[in-house]
C-alpha positions as CSV (number, residue, x, y, z in Angstrom):
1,X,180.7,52.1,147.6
2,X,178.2,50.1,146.1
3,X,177.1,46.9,145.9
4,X,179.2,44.5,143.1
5,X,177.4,45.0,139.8
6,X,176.3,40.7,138.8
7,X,175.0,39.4,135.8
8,X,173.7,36.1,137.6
9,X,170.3,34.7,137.3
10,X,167.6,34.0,139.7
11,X,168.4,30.3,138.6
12,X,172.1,31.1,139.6
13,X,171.3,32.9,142.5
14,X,168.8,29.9,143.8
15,X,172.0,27.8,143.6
16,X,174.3,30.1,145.4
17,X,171.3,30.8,148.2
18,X,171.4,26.8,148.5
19,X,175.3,26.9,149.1
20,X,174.9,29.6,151.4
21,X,172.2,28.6,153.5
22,X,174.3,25.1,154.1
23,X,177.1,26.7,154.7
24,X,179.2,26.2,158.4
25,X,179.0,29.6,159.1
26,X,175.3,30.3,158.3
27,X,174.3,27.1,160.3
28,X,176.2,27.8,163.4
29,X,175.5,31.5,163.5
30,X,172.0,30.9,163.6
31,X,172.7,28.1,166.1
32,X,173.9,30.3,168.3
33,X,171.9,33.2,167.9
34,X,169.1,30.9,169.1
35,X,170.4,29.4,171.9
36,X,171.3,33.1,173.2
37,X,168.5,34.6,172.4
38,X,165.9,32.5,172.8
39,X,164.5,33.3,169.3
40,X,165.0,31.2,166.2
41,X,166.1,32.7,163.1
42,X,166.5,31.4,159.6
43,X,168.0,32.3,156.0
44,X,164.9,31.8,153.9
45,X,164.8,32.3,150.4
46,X,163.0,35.1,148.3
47,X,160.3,32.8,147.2
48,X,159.0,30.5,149.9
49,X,155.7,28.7,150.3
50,X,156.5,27.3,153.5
51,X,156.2,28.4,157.7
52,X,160.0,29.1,158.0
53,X,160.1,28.1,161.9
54,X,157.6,25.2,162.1
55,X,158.9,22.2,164.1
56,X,162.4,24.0,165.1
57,X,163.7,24.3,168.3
58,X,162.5,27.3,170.2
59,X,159.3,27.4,168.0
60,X,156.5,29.6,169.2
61,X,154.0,27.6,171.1
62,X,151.2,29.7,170.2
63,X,152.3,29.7,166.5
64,X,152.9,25.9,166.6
65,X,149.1,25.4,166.9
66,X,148.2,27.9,163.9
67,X,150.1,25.3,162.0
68,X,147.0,23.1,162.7
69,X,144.8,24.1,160.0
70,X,145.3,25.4,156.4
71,X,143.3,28.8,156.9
72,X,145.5,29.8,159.9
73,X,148.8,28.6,157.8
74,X,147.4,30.9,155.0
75,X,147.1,33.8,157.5
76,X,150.7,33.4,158.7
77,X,151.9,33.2,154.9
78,X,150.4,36.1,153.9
79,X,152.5,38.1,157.0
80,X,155.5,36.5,156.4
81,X,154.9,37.2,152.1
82,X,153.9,41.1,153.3
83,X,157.1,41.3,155.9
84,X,159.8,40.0,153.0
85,X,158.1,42.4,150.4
86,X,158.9,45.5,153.2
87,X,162.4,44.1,153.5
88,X,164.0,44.2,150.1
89,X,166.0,47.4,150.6
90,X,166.5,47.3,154.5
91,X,165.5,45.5,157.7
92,X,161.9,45.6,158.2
93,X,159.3,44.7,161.1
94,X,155.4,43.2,160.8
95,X,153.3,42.7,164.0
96,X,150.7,39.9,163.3
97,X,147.2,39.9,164.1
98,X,148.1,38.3,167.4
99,X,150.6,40.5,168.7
100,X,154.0,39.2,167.8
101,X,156.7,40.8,166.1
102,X,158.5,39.0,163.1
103,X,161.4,40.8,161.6
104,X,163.8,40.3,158.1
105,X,167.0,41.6,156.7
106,X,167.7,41.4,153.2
107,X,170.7,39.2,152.1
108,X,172.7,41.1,149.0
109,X,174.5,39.3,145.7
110,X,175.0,42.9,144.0
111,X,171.8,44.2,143.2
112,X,169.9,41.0,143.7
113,X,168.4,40.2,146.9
114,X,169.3,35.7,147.4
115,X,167.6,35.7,150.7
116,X,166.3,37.2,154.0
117,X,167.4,36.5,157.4
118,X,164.2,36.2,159.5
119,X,163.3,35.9,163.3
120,X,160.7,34.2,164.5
121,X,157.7,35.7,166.8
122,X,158.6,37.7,169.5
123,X,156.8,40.0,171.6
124,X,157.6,43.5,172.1
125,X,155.7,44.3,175.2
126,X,154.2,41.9,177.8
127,X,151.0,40.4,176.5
128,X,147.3,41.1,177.9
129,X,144.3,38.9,178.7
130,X,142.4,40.7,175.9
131,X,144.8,40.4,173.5
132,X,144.6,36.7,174.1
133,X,140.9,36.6,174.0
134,X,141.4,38.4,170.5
135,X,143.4,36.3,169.1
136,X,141.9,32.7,170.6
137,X,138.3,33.8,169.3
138,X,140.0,34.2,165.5
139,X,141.9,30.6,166.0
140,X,138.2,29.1,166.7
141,X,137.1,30.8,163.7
142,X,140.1,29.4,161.9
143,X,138.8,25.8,162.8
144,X,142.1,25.5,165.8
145,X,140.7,22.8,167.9
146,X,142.9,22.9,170.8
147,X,142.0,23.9,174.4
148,X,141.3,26.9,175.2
149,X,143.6,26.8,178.2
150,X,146.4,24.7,176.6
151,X,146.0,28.3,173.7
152,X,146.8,30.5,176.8
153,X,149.5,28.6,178.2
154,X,151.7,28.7,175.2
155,X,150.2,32.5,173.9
156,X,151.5,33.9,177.4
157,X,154.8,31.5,177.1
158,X,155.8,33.7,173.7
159,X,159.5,35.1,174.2
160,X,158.9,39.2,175.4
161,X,161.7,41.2,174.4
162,X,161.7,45.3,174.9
163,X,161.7,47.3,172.6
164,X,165.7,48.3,173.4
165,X,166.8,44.6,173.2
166,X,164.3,43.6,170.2
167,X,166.5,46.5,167.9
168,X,169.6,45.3,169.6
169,X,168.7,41.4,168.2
170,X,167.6,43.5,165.0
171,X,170.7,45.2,164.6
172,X,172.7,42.3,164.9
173,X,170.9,40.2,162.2
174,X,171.8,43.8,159.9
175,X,175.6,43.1,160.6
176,X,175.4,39.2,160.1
177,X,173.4,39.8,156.7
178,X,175.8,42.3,155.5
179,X,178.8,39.7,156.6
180,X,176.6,36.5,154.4
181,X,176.2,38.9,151.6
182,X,180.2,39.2,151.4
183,X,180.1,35.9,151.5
184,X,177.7,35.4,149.0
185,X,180.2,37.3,146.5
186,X,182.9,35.6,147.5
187,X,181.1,32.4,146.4
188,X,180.0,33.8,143.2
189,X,183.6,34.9,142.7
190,X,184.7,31.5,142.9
191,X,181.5,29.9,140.9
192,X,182.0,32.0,138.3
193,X,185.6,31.7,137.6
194,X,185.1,27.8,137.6
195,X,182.6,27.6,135.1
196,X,184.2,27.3,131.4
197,X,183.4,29.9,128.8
198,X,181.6,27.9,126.9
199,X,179.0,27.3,129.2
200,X,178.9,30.7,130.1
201,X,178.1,32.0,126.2
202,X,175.2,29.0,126.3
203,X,173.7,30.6,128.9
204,X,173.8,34.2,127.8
205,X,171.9,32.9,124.5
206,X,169.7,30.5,126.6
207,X,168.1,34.1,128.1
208,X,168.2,36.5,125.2
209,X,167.1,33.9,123.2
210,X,164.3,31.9,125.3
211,X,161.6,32.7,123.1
212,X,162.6,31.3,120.6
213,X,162.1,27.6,119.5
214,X,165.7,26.7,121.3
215,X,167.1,23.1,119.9
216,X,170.5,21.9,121.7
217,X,172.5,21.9,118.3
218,X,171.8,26.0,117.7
219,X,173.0,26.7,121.2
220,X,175.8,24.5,120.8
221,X,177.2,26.0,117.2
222,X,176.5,29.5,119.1
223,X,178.6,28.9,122.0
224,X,181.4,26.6,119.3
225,X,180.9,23.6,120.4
226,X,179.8,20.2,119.4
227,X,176.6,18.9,120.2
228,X,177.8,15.4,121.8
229,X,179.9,17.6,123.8
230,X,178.2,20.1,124.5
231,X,175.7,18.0,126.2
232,X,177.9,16.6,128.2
233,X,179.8,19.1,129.3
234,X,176.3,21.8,130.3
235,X,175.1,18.7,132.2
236,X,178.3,18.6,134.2
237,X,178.8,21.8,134.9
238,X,175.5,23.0,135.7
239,X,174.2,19.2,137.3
240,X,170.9,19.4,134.7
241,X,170.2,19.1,131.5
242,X,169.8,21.7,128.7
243,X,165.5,21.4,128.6
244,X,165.5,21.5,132.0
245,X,167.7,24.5,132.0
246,X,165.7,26.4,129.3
247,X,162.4,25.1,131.2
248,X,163.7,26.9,134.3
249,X,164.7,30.0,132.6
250,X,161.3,30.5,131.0
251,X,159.5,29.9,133.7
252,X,161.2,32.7,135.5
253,X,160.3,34.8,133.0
254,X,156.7,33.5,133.2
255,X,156.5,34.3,137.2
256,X,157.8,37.6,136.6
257,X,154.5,38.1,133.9
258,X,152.0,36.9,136.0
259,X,152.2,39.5,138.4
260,X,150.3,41.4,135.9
261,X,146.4,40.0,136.0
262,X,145.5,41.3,132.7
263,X,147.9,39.1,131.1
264,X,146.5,36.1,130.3
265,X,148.1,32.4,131.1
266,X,147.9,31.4,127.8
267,X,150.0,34.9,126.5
268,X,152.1,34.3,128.7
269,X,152.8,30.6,127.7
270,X,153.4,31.5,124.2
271,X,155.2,35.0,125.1
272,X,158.3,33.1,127.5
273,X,158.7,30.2,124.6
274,X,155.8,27.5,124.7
275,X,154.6,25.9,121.8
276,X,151.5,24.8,123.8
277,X,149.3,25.6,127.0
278,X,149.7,22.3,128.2
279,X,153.3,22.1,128.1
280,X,153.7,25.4,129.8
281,X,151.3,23.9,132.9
282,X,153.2,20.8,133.1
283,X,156.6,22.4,133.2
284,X,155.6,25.4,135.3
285,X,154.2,22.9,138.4
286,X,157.3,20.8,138.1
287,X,159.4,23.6,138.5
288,X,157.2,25.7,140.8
289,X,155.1,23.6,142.7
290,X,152.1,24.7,141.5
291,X,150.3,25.8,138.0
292,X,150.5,29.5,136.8
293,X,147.3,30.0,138.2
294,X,147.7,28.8,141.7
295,X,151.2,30.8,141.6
296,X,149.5,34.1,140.5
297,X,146.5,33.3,143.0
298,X,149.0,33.2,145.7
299,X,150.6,36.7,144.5
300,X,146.9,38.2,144.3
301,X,146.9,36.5,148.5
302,X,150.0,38.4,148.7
303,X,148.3,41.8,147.9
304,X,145.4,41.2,149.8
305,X,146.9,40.5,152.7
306,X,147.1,44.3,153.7
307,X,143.4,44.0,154.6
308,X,144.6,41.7,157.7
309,X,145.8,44.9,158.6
310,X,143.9,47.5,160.5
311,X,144.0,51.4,160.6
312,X,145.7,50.8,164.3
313,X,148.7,49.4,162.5
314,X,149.1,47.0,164.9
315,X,148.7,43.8,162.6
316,X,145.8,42.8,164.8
317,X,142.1,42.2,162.9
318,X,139.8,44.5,163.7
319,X,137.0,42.6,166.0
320,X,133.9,41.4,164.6
Protein backbone atom coordinates (compact mmCIF):
# COMPACT_ATOMS: atom_id res chain seq x y z
CA UNK A 1 0.00 0.00 0.00
CA UNK A 2 1.17 3.33 -0.36
CA UNK A 3 2.00 6.04 1.53
CA UNK A 4 -1.19 8.52 2.75
CA UNK A 5 -1.73 10.92 -0.10
CA UNK A 6 -1.19 14.91 2.19
CA UNK A 7 -1.86 18.12 1.04
CA UNK A 8 0.34 19.78 3.90
CA UNK A 9 2.94 22.32 3.35
CA UNK A 10 6.61 22.42 3.96
CA UNK A 11 5.48 25.19 6.49
CA UNK A 12 2.99 22.56 7.99
CA UNK A 13 5.30 19.88 7.77
CA UNK A 14 8.23 22.13 9.71
CA UNK A 15 5.60 22.30 12.52
CA UNK A 16 4.72 18.64 12.63
CA UNK A 17 8.78 17.74 12.31
CA UNK A 18 8.98 20.13 15.51
CA UNK A 19 6.17 18.06 17.37
CA UNK A 20 7.77 14.99 16.40
CA UNK A 21 11.28 15.55 17.07
CA UNK A 22 10.01 16.57 20.91
CA UNK A 23 8.11 13.99 21.18
CA UNK A 24 8.62 11.15 24.31
CA UNK A 25 9.05 8.57 22.05
CA UNK A 26 11.47 10.17 19.62
CA UNK A 27 13.66 11.43 22.65
CA UNK A 28 13.90 8.22 24.49
CA UNK A 29 14.35 6.05 21.44
CA UNK A 30 17.28 7.88 20.53
CA UNK A 31 18.29 7.84 24.17
CA UNK A 32 18.55 4.47 24.21
CA UNK A 33 19.76 3.73 21.03
CA UNK A 34 22.80 5.65 22.13
CA UNK A 35 23.54 4.37 25.21
CA UNK A 36 23.41 0.73 23.59
CA UNK A 37 25.12 1.42 20.85
CA UNK A 38 27.58 3.71 21.54
CA UNK A 39 26.58 5.94 18.56
CA UNK A 40 24.48 8.97 18.76
CA UNK A 41 21.66 9.43 16.50
CA UNK A 42 19.31 12.31 15.83
CA UNK A 43 15.96 13.29 13.95
CA UNK A 44 17.26 16.27 11.84
CA UNK A 45 15.20 18.10 9.63
CA UNK A 46 15.33 18.29 5.74
CA UNK A 47 16.99 21.67 5.72
CA UNK A 48 19.69 22.05 8.34
CA UNK A 49 22.68 24.43 8.49
CA UNK A 50 23.99 22.98 11.55
CA UNK A 51 26.68 19.81 12.77
CA UNK A 52 23.72 17.58 14.00
CA UNK A 53 26.03 15.73 16.77
CA UNK A 54 28.22 18.55 18.03
CA UNK A 55 28.51 18.81 21.87
CA UNK A 56 26.17 15.52 22.42
CA UNK A 57 26.98 12.75 24.41
CA UNK A 58 29.02 10.16 22.67
CA UNK A 59 30.28 12.80 20.10
CA UNK A 60 33.11 11.76 17.87
CA UNK A 61 36.32 12.92 19.34
CA UNK A 62 37.99 13.34 16.17
CA UNK A 63 34.97 15.11 14.70
CA UNK A 64 34.66 17.33 17.85
CA UNK A 65 37.96 19.05 16.79
CA UNK A 66 36.75 19.64 13.05
CA UNK A 67 34.22 21.73 14.71
CA UNK A 68 37.24 24.10 15.50
CA UNK A 69 37.35 26.08 12.39
CA UNK A 70 34.77 27.21 9.77
CA UNK A 71 36.56 25.46 6.70
CA UNK A 72 36.50 21.96 8.41
CA UNK A 73 32.59 22.72 9.56
CA UNK A 74 32.04 23.57 5.82
CA UNK A 75 33.63 20.19 4.81
CA UNK A 76 31.44 18.22 7.23
CA UNK A 77 28.29 20.15 5.96
CA UNK A 78 28.75 19.47 2.62
CA UNK A 79 28.81 15.34 3.66
CA UNK A 80 26.12 15.53 5.70
CA UNK A 81 24.05 17.91 2.71
CA UNK A 82 25.35 15.03 0.05
CA UNK A 83 24.26 12.01 2.59
CA UNK A 84 20.51 13.48 3.10
CA UNK A 85 20.22 14.26 -0.76
CA UNK A 86 21.08 10.10 -1.26
CA UNK A 87 18.51 9.31 1.45
CA UNK A 88 15.24 10.75 0.23
CA UNK A 89 13.79 7.47 -1.09
CA UNK A 90 15.70 4.90 1.30
CA UNK A 91 18.39 4.54 3.86
CA UNK A 92 21.64 5.65 2.52
CA UNK A 93 25.45 5.59 3.66
CA UNK A 94 28.48 8.39 2.93
CA UNK A 95 32.07 7.63 4.12
CA UNK A 96 33.88 11.03 4.73
CA UNK A 97 37.18 11.95 3.69
CA UNK A 98 38.49 10.63 7.02
CA UNK A 99 37.12 7.28 7.06
CA UNK A 100 33.92 7.26 9.05
CA UNK A 101 30.67 6.19 8.05
CA UNK A 102 27.56 8.47 8.60
CA UNK A 103 24.21 6.98 7.67
CA UNK A 104 20.30 8.48 7.24
CA UNK A 105 16.84 7.09 6.87
CA UNK A 106 14.19 9.13 5.55
CA UNK A 107 11.21 10.03 7.77
CA UNK A 108 7.74 9.84 5.69
CA UNK A 109 4.37 12.32 5.99
CA UNK A 110 2.77 10.74 2.70
CA UNK A 111 4.82 11.72 -0.10
CA UNK A 112 6.78 14.32 1.81
CA UNK A 113 9.98 13.56 3.46
CA UNK A 114 9.73 15.82 7.38
CA UNK A 115 12.98 14.50 8.41
CA UNK A 116 15.94 12.02 8.48
CA UNK A 117 17.08 9.83 11.22
CA UNK A 118 20.97 10.17 11.17
CA UNK A 119 23.87 8.36 12.97
CA UNK A 120 26.77 9.90 13.82
CA UNK A 121 30.46 8.70 12.64
CA UNK A 122 31.27 5.30 12.93
CA UNK A 123 33.88 3.26 11.53
CA UNK A 124 33.44 0.22 9.48
CA UNK A 125 36.76 -1.32 9.73
CA UNK A 126 39.61 -0.79 12.24
CA UNK A 127 41.45 2.36 11.38
CA UNK A 128 45.22 2.60 10.01
CA UNK A 129 48.16 4.88 10.83
CA UNK A 130 48.02 6.15 7.27
CA UNK A 131 44.63 6.83 7.24
CA UNK A 132 45.33 9.07 10.17
CA UNK A 133 48.26 10.67 8.71
CA UNK A 134 45.74 11.44 5.71
CA UNK A 135 43.36 12.85 7.38
CA UNK A 136 45.59 14.98 10.25
CA UNK A 137 47.75 16.53 7.22
CA UNK A 138 44.05 17.99 5.68
CA UNK A 139 42.93 19.20 9.45
CA UNK A 140 46.40 21.32 9.43
CA UNK A 141 45.44 22.48 6.13
CA UNK A 142 42.10 23.34 7.48
CA UNK A 143 43.76 25.64 10.10
CA UNK A 144 42.88 22.62 13.20
CA UNK A 145 45.36 23.74 15.71
CA UNK A 146 45.31 20.89 18.11
CA UNK A 147 48.15 18.35 18.82
CA UNK A 148 49.06 16.19 16.75
CA UNK A 149 48.97 13.47 19.25
CA UNK A 150 45.84 14.64 21.21
CA UNK A 151 44.30 14.20 16.82
CA UNK A 152 45.37 10.56 17.15
CA UNK A 153 44.09 9.79 20.43
CA UNK A 154 40.58 10.71 19.69
CA UNK A 155 40.87 9.52 15.60
CA UNK A 156 41.78 5.92 16.88
CA UNK A 157 39.07 6.34 19.87
CA UNK A 158 36.22 6.55 16.87
CA UNK A 159 33.51 3.74 17.66
CA UNK A 160 34.49 0.52 15.01
CA UNK A 161 31.52 -1.31 14.10
CA UNK A 162 31.66 -4.38 11.37
CA UNK A 163 30.29 -4.30 8.63
CA UNK A 164 27.46 -7.11 10.01
CA UNK A 165 26.61 -5.01 13.14
CA UNK A 166 26.85 -1.38 11.23
CA UNK A 167 23.65 -2.89 8.82
CA UNK A 168 22.14 -4.42 11.89
CA UNK A 169 22.22 -0.60 13.63
CA UNK A 170 21.14 0.43 10.03
CA UNK A 171 18.34 -1.73 9.85
CA UNK A 172 17.02 -0.80 13.02
CA UNK A 173 16.95 3.00 12.36
CA UNK A 174 14.75 1.68 8.89
CA UNK A 175 12.12 0.05 11.38
CA UNK A 176 12.11 3.09 13.97
CA UNK A 177 11.77 5.64 10.89
CA UNK A 178 8.99 3.68 9.46
CA UNK A 179 7.29 3.51 13.15
CA UNK A 180 7.92 7.84 13.49
CA UNK A 181 6.50 8.19 10.05
CA UNK A 182 3.16 6.44 11.40
CA UNK A 183 3.42 8.63 13.90
CA UNK A 184 3.88 11.50 11.94
CA UNK A 185 0.36 10.73 10.28
CA UNK A 186 -1.21 10.08 13.28
CA UNK A 187 -0.24 13.66 14.31
CA UNK A 188 -1.29 15.17 11.16
CA UNK A 189 -4.53 13.26 11.57
CA UNK A 190 -5.17 14.96 14.65
CA UNK A 191 -3.73 18.56 13.47
CA UNK A 192 -5.82 18.60 10.80
CA UNK A 193 -9.07 17.66 12.14
CA UNK A 194 -8.48 20.52 14.87
CA UNK A 195 -7.98 23.21 12.60
CA UNK A 196 -11.38 25.05 11.62
CA UNK A 197 -12.43 25.24 7.97
CA UNK A 198 -11.98 28.54 7.80
CA UNK A 199 -8.57 28.59 8.29
CA UNK A 200 -8.05 25.79 6.25
CA UNK A 201 -9.71 27.72 2.91
CA UNK A 202 -7.30 30.84 3.92
CA UNK A 203 -4.60 28.83 3.53
CA UNK A 204 -5.42 27.11 0.29
CA UNK A 205 -5.81 30.80 -1.28
CA UNK A 206 -2.72 32.01 0.68
CA UNK A 207 -0.67 29.28 -1.85
CA UNK A 208 -2.59 29.44 -5.13
CA UNK A 209 -2.75 32.94 -4.63
CA UNK A 210 0.82 34.16 -3.29
CA UNK A 211 1.70 36.12 -6.11
CA UNK A 212 -0.60 38.17 -5.93
CA UNK A 213 -0.61 41.47 -3.99
CA UNK A 214 -2.41 39.49 -0.85
CA UNK A 215 -4.30 42.15 1.70
CA UNK A 216 -5.87 40.39 4.98
CA UNK A 217 -9.53 41.63 4.02
CA UNK A 218 -9.42 39.61 0.36
CA UNK A 219 -8.44 36.49 2.16
CA UNK A 220 -10.76 36.97 4.69
CA UNK A 221 -14.09 37.61 2.34
CA UNK A 222 -12.55 34.41 0.44
CA UNK A 223 -12.54 32.16 3.25
CA UNK A 224 -16.33 34.12 4.70
CA UNK A 225 -15.16 35.66 7.29
CA UNK A 226 -14.64 39.04 8.89
CA UNK A 227 -11.51 40.76 8.98
CA UNK A 228 -11.45 41.55 12.85
CA UNK A 229 -12.02 38.03 13.17
CA UNK A 230 -10.40 36.57 10.92
CA UNK A 231 -7.30 37.98 12.32
CA UNK A 232 -7.85 36.75 15.35
CA UNK A 233 -8.75 33.59 14.84
CA UNK A 234 -5.51 32.73 11.89
CA UNK A 235 -3.28 34.00 14.69
CA UNK A 236 -4.64 31.54 17.11
CA UNK A 237 -4.83 28.82 15.30
CA UNK A 238 -1.67 28.86 13.42
CA UNK A 239 0.45 30.95 16.62
CA UNK A 240 1.57 33.76 13.69
CA UNK A 241 0.29 36.33 11.99
CA UNK A 242 -1.18 36.49 8.44
CA UNK A 243 2.19 38.53 6.78
CA UNK A 244 4.25 36.38 8.49
CA UNK A 245 2.32 33.48 7.12
CA UNK A 246 2.25 34.70 3.53
CA UNK A 247 6.09 35.75 4.06
CA UNK A 248 6.81 32.12 4.93
CA UNK A 249 4.92 30.70 2.07
CA UNK A 250 6.67 32.81 -0.52
CA UNK A 251 9.80 32.27 0.59
CA UNK A 252 9.32 28.61 0.16
CA UNK A 253 8.48 29.11 -3.16
CA UNK A 254 11.60 31.35 -3.56
CA UNK A 255 14.06 28.48 -2.13
CA UNK A 256 12.53 26.07 -4.39
CA UNK A 257 13.59 28.79 -7.51
CA UNK A 258 16.89 29.34 -6.62
CA UNK A 259 18.02 26.08 -7.23
CA UNK A 260 17.97 27.21 -10.72
CA UNK A 261 21.30 29.61 -11.26
CA UNK A 262 19.96 31.18 -14.30
CA UNK A 263 17.19 32.67 -12.52
CA UNK A 264 17.98 35.70 -11.25
CA UNK A 265 17.27 37.02 -7.38
CA UNK A 266 15.53 39.81 -8.44
CA UNK A 267 12.92 37.39 -10.87
CA UNK A 268 12.53 35.55 -8.41
CA UNK A 269 11.55 38.33 -5.80
CA UNK A 270 8.96 39.65 -8.03
CA UNK A 271 7.93 35.99 -9.51
CA UNK A 272 6.90 34.51 -5.57
CA UNK A 273 5.02 38.01 -4.69
CA UNK A 274 7.51 41.00 -3.81
CA UNK A 275 6.81 44.33 -4.58
CA UNK A 276 10.52 45.10 -4.06
CA UNK A 277 14.17 43.57 -3.91
CA UNK A 278 14.68 44.78 -0.68
CA UNK A 279 11.75 43.57 0.92
CA UNK A 280 12.33 40.11 -0.44
CA UNK A 281 16.10 40.23 1.25
CA UNK A 282 14.86 41.34 4.41
CA UNK A 283 12.04 38.79 4.70
CA UNK A 284 13.98 35.96 3.15
CA UNK A 285 17.06 36.16 6.04
CA UNK A 286 14.47 36.52 8.70
CA UNK A 287 12.97 33.55 7.76
CA UNK A 288 15.90 31.66 6.47
CA UNK A 289 18.82 32.77 8.10
CA UNK A 290 20.52 33.98 5.43
CA UNK A 291 19.88 36.23 2.04
CA UNK A 292 18.80 34.38 -1.29
CA UNK A 293 22.28 34.52 -2.26
CA UNK A 294 23.97 33.01 0.61
CA UNK A 295 21.05 30.27 0.48
CA UNK A 296 21.65 29.52 -3.19
CA UNK A 297 25.58 29.66 -2.56
CA UNK A 298 25.11 27.06 -0.07
CA UNK A 299 23.03 24.84 -2.60
CA UNK A 300 25.80 25.47 -5.40
CA UNK A 301 28.37 24.05 -1.98
CA UNK A 302 25.94 21.36 -1.96
CA UNK A 303 26.70 20.29 -5.68
CA UNK A 304 30.15 20.77 -5.44
CA UNK A 305 30.73 18.73 -2.78
CA UNK A 306 30.99 15.53 -4.98
CA UNK A 307 34.46 16.74 -5.81
CA UNK A 308 35.37 15.87 -2.02
CA UNK A 309 34.89 12.70 -3.46
CA UNK A 310 37.40 10.56 -5.23
CA UNK A 311 37.28 7.89 -7.99
CA UNK A 312 38.10 5.24 -4.91
CA UNK A 313 34.69 6.03 -3.61
CA UNK A 314 35.85 6.05 -0.40
CA UNK A 315 34.95 9.69 0.61
CA UNK A 316 38.58 10.19 1.34
CA UNK A 317 40.53 13.31 -0.79
CA UNK A 318 42.79 12.28 -3.04
CA UNK A 319 46.43 13.27 -1.53
CA UNK A 320 48.13 16.28 -2.74
Amino acid sequence: MGRRQTRMEDGDCRQLFEALAGSRICQEYCGAFSAATNVPITLRPVESWQLPFHGVPNENPFCAFMAETGRACAVCLQIQQRLCQRARQRPATVTCWNGLAVSAVPVHLGDHVIGFLETGQVFRAQPTDPQFQHSARLMTEWGVTADVEALKRAYFQGTVLSPLRYQALVELLSVFAAHLSLVAGQMAVQQENAEPLLIRRAKEFIRERHTDKLRLGQVARAANSSPFYFCKLFKKVTGVNFTYYVGCVRVEKAKNLLLNPDVHVSEIAYAVGFQSLTHFNRVFKALAGQTPTQYRACIAGKRKAELLEPPNGRGLPAAQ
